[in-house]
C-alpha positions in Angstrom: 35.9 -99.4 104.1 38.8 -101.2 106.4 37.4 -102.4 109.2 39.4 -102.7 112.7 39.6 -106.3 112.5 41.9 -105.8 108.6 43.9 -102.8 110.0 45.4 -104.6 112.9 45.8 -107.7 110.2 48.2 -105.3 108.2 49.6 -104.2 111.7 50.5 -107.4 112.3 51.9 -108.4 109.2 54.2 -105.1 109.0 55.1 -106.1 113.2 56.3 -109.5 111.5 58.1 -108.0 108.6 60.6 -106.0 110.9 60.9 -108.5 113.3 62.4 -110.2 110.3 65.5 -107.7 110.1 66.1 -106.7 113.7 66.0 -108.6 117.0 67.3 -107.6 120.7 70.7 -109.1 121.9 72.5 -108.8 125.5 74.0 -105.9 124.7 71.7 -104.2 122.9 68.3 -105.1 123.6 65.0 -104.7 121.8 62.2 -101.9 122.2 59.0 -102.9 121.9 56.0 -101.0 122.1 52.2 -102.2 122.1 49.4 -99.8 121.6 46.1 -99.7 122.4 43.0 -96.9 122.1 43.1 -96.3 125.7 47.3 -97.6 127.0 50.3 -97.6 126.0 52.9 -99.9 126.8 56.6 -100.8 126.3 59.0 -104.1 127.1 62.9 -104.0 126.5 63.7 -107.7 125.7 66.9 -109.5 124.9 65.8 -111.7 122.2 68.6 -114.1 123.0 67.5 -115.6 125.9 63.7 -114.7 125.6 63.5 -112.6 128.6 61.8 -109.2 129.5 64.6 -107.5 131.1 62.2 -104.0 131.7 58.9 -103.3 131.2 56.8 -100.1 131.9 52.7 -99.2 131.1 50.3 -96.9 131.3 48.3 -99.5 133.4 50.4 -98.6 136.2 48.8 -96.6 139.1 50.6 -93.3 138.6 49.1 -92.6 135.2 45.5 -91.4 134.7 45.1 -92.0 131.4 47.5 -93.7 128.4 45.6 -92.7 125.6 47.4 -89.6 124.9 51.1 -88.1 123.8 51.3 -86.7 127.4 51.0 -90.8 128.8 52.9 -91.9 126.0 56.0 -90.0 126.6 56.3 -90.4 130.3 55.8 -94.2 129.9 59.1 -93.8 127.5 60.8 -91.7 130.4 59.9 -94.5 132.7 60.7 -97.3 130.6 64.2 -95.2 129.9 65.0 -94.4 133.9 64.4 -98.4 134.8 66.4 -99.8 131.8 69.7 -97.2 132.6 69.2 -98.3 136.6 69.4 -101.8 135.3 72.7 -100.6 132.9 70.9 -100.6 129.5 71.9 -98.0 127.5 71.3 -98.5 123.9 68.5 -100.3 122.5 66.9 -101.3 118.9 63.3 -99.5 118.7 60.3 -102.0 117.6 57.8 -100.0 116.5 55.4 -103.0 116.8 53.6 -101.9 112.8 52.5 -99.3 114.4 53.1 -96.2 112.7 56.1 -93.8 113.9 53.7 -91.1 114.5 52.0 -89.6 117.5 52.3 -91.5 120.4 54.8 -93.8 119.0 57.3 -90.7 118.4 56.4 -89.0 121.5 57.5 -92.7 123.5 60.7 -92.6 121.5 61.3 -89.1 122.3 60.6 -89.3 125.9 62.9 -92.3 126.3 65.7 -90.6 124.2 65.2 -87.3 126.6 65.5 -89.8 129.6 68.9 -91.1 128.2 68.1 -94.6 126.2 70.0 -94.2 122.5 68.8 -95.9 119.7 
């Protein structure tokens, strides 16, 4: 039996192991997406300088609940519509170890649909 406390273990070791081939520049900056049961959330960050330069969550106030595709995909619209306002365009996706599955995919796709390419 794997028990929560292993699983995110392997989560983060996987999170480590592409952080080791890609990192977020000025130009193109990095993706990054945190999951939890109930949220969803995402940071675009340029890796050279160490900044956040946009971030979007299901915490905020407009959404009801994060902890489904639905949440997941407008947080990815959202996280899209603030990076383009802020002239980000193309981005590296950081799937954080999570899987590319579910909600994960459905963030990607809804920031894609909103106009982010990566």
């Amino acid at each position: 039996m794997v028990t929560r406390k292993d699983s995110n273990k392997k989560r983060l070791h996987r999170h480590m192991s592409i952080r080791g081939r890609i990192s977020g520049t000025s130009s193109r900056p990095r993706l990054c997406v945190y999951r939890s049961n109930e949220n969803i959330g995402v940071q675009i960050i340029d890796d050279t300088t160490g900044s956040t330069l946009v971030a979007a969550s299901s915490y905020e106030k407009e959404f009801e609940t994060g902890g489904n595709k639905e949440a997941a995909k407008k947080v990815g619209m959202l996280a899209a519509k603030r990076a383009i306002e802020k002239g980000i365009t193309e981005v590296v996706f950081d799937r954080g170890g999570y899987l590319y599955h579910g909600r994960i995919s459905e963030l990607a796709a809804g920031a894609r649909e909103a106009g982010l390419k990566f």
